[in-house]
Backbone bond lengths (Angstrom), bond angles and torsions (degrees), N, CA, C in turn:
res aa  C-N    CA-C-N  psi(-1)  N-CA   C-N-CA  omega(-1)  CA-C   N-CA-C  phi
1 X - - - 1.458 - - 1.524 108.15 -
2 X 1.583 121.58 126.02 1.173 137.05 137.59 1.640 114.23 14.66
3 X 1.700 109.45 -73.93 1.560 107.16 -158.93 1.530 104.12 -98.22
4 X 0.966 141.79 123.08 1.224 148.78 126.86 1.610 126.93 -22.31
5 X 1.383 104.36 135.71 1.796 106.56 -179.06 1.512 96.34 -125.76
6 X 1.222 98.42 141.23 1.404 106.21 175.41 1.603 121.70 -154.42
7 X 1.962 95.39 43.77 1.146 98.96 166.35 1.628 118.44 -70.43
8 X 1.653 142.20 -24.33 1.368 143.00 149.89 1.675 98.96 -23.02
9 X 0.747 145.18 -45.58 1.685 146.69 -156.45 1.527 94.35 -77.92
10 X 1.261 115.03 -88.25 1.330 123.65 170.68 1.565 141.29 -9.28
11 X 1.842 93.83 -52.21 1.559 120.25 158.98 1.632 98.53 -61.35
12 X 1.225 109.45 -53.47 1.905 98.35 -157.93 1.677 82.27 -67.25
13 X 1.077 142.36 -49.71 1.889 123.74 -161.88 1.356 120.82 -64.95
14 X 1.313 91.08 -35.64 1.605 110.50 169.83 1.974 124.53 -90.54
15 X 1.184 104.84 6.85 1.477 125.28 -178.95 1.406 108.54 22.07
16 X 1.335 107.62 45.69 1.630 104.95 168.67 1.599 104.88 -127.33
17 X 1.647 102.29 142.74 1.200 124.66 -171.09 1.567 117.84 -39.53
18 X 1.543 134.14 177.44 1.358 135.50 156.96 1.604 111.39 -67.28
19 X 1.689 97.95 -32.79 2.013 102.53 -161.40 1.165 90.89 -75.19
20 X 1.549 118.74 -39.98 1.669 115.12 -168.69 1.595 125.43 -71.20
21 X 1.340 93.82 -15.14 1.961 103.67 -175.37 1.657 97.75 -92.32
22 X 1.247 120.71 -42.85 1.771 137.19 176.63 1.800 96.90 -34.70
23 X 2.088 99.69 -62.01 1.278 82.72 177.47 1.251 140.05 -80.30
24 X 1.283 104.59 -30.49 1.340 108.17 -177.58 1.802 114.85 -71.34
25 X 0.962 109.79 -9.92 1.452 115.52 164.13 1.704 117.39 -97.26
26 X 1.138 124.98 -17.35 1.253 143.80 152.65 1.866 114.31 88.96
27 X 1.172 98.45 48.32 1.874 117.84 -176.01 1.067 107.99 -128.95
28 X 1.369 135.59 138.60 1.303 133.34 -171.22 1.722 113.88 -55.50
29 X 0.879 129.12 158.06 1.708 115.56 154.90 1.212 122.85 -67.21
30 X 1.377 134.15 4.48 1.486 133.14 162.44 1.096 107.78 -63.95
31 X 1.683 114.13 -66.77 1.193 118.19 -170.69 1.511 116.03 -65.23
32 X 1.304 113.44 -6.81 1.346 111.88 -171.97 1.431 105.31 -71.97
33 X 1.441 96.34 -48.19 1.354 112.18 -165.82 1.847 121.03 -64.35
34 X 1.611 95.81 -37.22 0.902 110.25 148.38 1.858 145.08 -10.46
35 X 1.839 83.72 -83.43 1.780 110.95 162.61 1.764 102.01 -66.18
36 X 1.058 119.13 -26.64 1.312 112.10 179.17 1.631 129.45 -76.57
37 X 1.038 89.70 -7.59 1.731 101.81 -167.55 1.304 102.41 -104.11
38 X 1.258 109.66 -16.99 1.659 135.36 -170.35 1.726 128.93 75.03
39 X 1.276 94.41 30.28 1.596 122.43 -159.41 1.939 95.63 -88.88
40 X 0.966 118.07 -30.07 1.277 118.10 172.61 1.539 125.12 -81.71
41 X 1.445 104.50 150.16 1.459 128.09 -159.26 1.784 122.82 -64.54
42 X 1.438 58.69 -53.42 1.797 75.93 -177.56 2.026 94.39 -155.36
43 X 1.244 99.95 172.91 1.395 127.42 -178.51 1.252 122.18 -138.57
44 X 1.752 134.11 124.11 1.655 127.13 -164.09 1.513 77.21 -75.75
45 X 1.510 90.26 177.26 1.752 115.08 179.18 1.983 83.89 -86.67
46 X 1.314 126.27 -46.78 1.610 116.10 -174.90 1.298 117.82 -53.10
47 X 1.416 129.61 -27.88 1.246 139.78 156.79 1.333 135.63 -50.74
48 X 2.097 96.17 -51.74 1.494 98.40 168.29 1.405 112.91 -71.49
49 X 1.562 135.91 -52.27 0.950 141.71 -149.92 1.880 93.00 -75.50
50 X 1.095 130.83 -32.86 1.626 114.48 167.19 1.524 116.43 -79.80
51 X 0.960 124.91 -16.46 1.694 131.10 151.33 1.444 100.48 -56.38
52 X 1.210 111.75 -72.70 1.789 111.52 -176.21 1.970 112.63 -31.47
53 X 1.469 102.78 -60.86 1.037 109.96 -163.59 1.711 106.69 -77.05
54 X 1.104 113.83 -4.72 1.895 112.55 -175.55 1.856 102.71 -91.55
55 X 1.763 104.29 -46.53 1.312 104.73 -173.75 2.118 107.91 -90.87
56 X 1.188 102.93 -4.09 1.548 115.43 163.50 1.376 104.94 80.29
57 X 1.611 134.62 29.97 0.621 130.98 -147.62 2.040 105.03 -134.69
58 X 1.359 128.77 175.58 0.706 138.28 167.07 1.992 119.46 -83.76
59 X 1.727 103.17 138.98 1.656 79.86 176.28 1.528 131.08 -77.35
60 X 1.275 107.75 3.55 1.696 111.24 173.86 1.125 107.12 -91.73
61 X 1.499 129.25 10.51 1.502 147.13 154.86 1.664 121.59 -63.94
62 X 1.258 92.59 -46.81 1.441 109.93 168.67 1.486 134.15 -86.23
63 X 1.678 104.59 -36.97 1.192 115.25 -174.28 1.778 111.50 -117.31
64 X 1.243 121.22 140.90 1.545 108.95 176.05 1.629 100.78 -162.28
65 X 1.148 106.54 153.35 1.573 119.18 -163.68 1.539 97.42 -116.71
66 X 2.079 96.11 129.55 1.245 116.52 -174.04 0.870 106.09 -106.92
67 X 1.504 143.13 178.44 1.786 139.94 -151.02 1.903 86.36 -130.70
68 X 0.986 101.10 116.92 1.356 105.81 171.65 1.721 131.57 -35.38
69 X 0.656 158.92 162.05 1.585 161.47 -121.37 1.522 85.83 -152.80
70 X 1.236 126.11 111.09 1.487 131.99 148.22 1.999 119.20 -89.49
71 X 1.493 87.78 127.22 1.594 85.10 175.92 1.501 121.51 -64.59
């Protein structure tokens, strides 16, 4: 896929756990882990924007689009 996740980055700058961002952003850690692995579809903007505001960060912080790999 196209977009890149790079909430893992964020956690390591901000040295707080997956369980601890899950809650304080209020999504299970499945799904976190989920969006984290980059296995997920899509993402609400209420999701990103409380991710934004827990890890203090911007969402092109998290998310960024890679140019596909031609064989």
């Amino acid at each position: 896929m196209p977009i890149a996740v790079d909430i893992d980055v964020m956690l390591a700058k901000r040295k707080m756990s997956v369980g601890e961002l899950a809650d304080r952003v209020g999504i299970t850690p499945a799904n976190l882990a989920v969006l984290k692995n980059g296995r997920a579809k899509a993402v609400r903007f209420a999701t990103l924007a409380a991710l934004c505001e827990v890890l203090e960060c911007q969402p092109g912080d998290l998310l960024r689009w890679e140019a596909p790999v031609s064989p």
